[in-house]
Each structure stands twice: as structure tokens, then as C-alpha cells.
N, C-alpha and C positions, 0 to 999 in steps of 0.2 A: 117698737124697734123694727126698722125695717131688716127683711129677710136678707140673708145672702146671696150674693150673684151665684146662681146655680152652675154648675157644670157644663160645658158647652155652650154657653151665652156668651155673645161679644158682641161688642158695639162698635160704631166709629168713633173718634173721639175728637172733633174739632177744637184746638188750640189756637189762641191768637197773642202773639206776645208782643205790645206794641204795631202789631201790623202784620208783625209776620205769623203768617196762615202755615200749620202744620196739619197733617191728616194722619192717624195712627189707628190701628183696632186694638181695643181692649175687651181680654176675654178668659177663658176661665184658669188660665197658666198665669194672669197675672192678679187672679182673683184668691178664693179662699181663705177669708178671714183674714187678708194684708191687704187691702184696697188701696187704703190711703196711701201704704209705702210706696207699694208698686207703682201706681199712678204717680206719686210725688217722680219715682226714678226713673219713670221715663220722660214727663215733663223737661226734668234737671237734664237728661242725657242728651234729648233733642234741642235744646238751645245752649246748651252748657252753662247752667245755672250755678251757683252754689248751693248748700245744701243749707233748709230751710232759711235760704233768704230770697222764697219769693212764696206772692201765695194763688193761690187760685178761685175763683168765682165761677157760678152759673146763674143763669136766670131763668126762675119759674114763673109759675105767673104773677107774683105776689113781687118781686125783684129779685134784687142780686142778692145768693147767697153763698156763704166761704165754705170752702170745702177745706176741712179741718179734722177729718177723722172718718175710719171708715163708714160711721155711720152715715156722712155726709156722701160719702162717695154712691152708696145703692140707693139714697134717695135723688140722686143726679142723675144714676144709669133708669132706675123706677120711670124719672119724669121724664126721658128721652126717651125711655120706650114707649112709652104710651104716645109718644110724637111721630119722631119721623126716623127715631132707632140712630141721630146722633144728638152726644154732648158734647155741646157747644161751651169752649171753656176760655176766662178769659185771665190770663196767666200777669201777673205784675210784679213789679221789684216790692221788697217788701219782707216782713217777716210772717209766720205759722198764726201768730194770736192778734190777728187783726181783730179793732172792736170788741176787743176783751173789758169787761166788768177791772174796777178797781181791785178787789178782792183775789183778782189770777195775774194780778200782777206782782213781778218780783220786787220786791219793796226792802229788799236788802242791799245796804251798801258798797259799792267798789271800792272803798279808798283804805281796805284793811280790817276795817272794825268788824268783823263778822258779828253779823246778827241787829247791826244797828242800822233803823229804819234812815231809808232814805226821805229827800226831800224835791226831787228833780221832775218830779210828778207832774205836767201840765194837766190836769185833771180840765175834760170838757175841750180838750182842743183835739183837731185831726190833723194828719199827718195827707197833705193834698198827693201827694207820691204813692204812697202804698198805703192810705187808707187805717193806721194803727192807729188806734185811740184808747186810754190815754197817751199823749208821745212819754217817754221815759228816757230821762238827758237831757241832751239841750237840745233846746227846741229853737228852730229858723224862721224866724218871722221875717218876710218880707218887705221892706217899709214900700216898694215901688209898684205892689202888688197885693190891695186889699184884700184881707181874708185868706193868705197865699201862708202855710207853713209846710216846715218838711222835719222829720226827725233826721238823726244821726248816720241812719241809714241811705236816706234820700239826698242829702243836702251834696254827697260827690259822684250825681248820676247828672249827667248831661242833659238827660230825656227830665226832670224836674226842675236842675237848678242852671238854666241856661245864662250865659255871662249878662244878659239884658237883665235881670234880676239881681239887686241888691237885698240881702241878707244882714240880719243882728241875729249873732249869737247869743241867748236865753238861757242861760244854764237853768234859772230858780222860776218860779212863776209870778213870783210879785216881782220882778225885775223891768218888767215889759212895760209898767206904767212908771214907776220912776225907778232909774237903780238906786237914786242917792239916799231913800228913804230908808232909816236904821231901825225902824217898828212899823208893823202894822199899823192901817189905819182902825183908830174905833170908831162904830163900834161892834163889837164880837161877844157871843153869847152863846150857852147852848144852842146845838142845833142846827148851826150856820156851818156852813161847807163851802170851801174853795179855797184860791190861793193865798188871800191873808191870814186864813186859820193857819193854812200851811206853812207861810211864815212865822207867824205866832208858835207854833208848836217848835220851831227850828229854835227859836231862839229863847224857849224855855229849858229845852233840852240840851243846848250847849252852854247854860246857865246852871243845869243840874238840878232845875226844878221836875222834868216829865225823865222819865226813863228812857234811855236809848232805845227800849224794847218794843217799843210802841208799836201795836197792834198793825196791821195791815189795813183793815177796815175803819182804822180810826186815823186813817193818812189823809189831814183837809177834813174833818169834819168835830168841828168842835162839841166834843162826847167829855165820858163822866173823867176820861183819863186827863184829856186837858183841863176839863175844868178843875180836877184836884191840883195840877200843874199850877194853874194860875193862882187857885186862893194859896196854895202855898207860898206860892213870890210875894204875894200881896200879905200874907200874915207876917212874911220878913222881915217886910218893911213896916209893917204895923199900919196898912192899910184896908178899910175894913171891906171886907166885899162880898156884904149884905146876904139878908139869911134866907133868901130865894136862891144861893150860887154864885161863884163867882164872874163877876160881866168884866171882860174887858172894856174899860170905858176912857175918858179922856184922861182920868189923874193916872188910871193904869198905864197908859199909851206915855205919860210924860213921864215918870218914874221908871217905866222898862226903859225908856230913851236914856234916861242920866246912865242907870246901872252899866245898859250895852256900850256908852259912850265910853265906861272906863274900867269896863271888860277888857280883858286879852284873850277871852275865852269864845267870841265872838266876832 
């Protein structure tokens, strides 16, 4: 754990926010075991930010990393000391948990149901704006600009989504390859992770095979919870799904299709 900024230490503090260059000292009235706030509220005060909707970076030697908590904060002031005594910081729109793990993400749903897992997850995609990944919502695919997306947050800044850029709105993540598609493609199996599981889990769940409850860590990754999910649909229907586990395969894929085709629940 790095030490605390000591008493009477200050630094300069170079910020750039899009270009614009600010100069400030940070020092031990803004230190004391609140680094990260402090520094966050002079950042916000000096551009007129809102409050955690931007985040901040420095570069060591190694690259860019997010300054996300105080501890982050003394190993920035650490590496600028040992420099040239300023941190160089480089401030973007954006939110606090850039690059966060699946697992710290909030995986609960807005639409009321408290407690039940969402499914709006681009799991493996980056937000070209502010750098969040996974994005969470709907995700802005670019069609006029290869590799180009923005989260919810980016998509009404000017500095990302400039009018020369055409945008599709993404709410789900198996949407992007076809929306018309009513199942997952097979085939799916322990193990496998990404946005077909994810669909596949959406639509066992609003089927009332998996639990609304569904783990955070098992969001997009076909674990022991789906799979009891699936051989249950498959026992309903009196299909058999063999004594290795259940595999989502092609009679699975055509039989979820009939049932979601005359679902209301779906």
C-alpha cells in the first residue's frame, strides 16, 4: 500500500481536458487520507464537470492508468516525484469505473423488478469516448466507422459523436448481428461465454426456467445455473439432454424457437 502524501508535500498538477491545459498545486490541505475526493473536486471545479461523470488517467512507465481511489492518487503523486515533481493528468468524459471486471458491475435491473439481473451487458466491447468497459445499456455502434462505439453516456457529446457519424442503437448484444433472430444460435455448452449465452439466459428466464436472481458472475457465461436452466426446458419438453449436461444444440435451438414464437412472456 502506498504511504500517505505527508504533510507539507505539494505538487503541481497538470490537467488536460480535451486540450485545455490547466495548472494547479496539490498539497497537504487537500491531502490526508481524502486524495481521490479532493483531487476529483478540484478537477470538477476547474472545468465544471459533473460529479463522477468524468474520469481521470496518468502515465507511468508501463501506460495509462485510472486514478480511481486514493490509493491511486499517491502512487501518481510517488511517480511524479520521482520525476520532475509534476502529474500530468489526462481528464475525459466518462464515468469513475472505467475498465472494470464483470463481477463490479451493477447487474441489476432499471425497469422496476429489483434484484433481477439484467441483460444489456456488451461484455468485451469498449466505449471509444470514455474508455468503460463492459459498456452497460445501449451500446452505439457506428456503422460509418469501423470499430467506433460509445455508451449512453458518450453518444450526446459532441467531442465523440460528431454529426458525420451514423449510430445504431444496441440495447442487447446479440442484436448487432441480426435483430430478427428469436434464439440463440447453437451451439452452446458449458463453459462458453458471451453474447449468445446472454441471450440464451434472457430467454430461459423470461420463460421461468433460470431464476430472475442470477448471479452477477454467471451474466454471459454458460455455468452450472444455466445449465440446470436448460436441461429443465429440455425435460419439459421431454427432450433428452444427455448425461454429460445439458448442450444447447440444434433440436434445442428449434424447440426454444416454437415455444418463444408463442410465448407472450417473451
Amino acid at each position: 500500500m502506498s504511504p500517505p502524501i505527508t504533510e507539507g508535500e505539494r505538487i503541481v498538477v497538470r490537467a488536460n481536458y480535451g486540450g485545455d491545459v490547466r495548472r494547479f498545486r496539490f498539497w497537504h490541505k487537500d491531502a490526508k487520507h481524502k486524495e481521490f475526493k479532493k483531487l476529483s473536486e478540484m478537477i470538477r471545479n476547474i472545468y465544471g464537470l459533473r460529479k463522477n461523470n468524468f474520469v481521470m488517467t496518468y502515465a507511468d512507465d508501463d501506460g495509462d492508468v485510472n486514478i480511481a481511489a486514493n490509493h491511486d492518487v499517491r502512487e501518481a503523486v510517488n511517480f511524479a516525484r520521482e520525476a520532475d515533481n509534476i502529474l500530468r493528468i489526462v481528464v475525459r468524459d466518462g464515468k469513475e469505473h472505467v475498465l472494470v471486471p464483470v463481477h463490479n458491475v451493477d447487474t441489476s435491473s432499471d425497469d422496476g423488478d429489483d434484484g433481477e439481473a439484467r441483460h444489456d451487458i456488451h461484455l468485451d466491447v469498449v466505449c471509444d469516448g470514455c474508455n468503460v468497459s463492459p459498456i452497460v445499456g445501449t451500446r452505439y455502434w457506428c456503422s460509418t466507422r469501423p470499430g467506433y462505439d460509445l455508451c449512453e453516456a458518450c453518444i450526446g457529446s459532441p467531442r465523440f459523436a460528431s454529426p458525420s457519424l451514423l449510430f445504431r442503437a444496441i440495447p442487447y448484444p446479440w442484436l448487432l448481428e441480426d435483430h430478427k433472430r428469436s434464439v440463440p444460435h447453437p451451439d452452446l455448452k458449458r463453459g462458453d461465454f458471451g453474447a449468445e449465452v446472454l441471450f440464451l439466459q434472457k430467454l430461459l428466464r423470461n420463460l421461468g426456467y433460470m431464476s430472475k436472481m442470477v448471479c452477477s458472475c454467471d451474466i454471459g457465461y454458460f455455468s452450472d445455473c444455466t445449465e440446470q436452466g436448460l436441461k429443465s426446458f429440455l425435460d419439459h419438453y421431454g427432450i433428452y439432454s444427455g448425461s454429460r449436461g445439458a448442450i444447447y444444440n440444434a433440436r434445442a435451438a428449434q424447440k426454444l424457437a416454437s415455444v418463444v414464437k408463442e410465448s407472450r412472456y417473451v
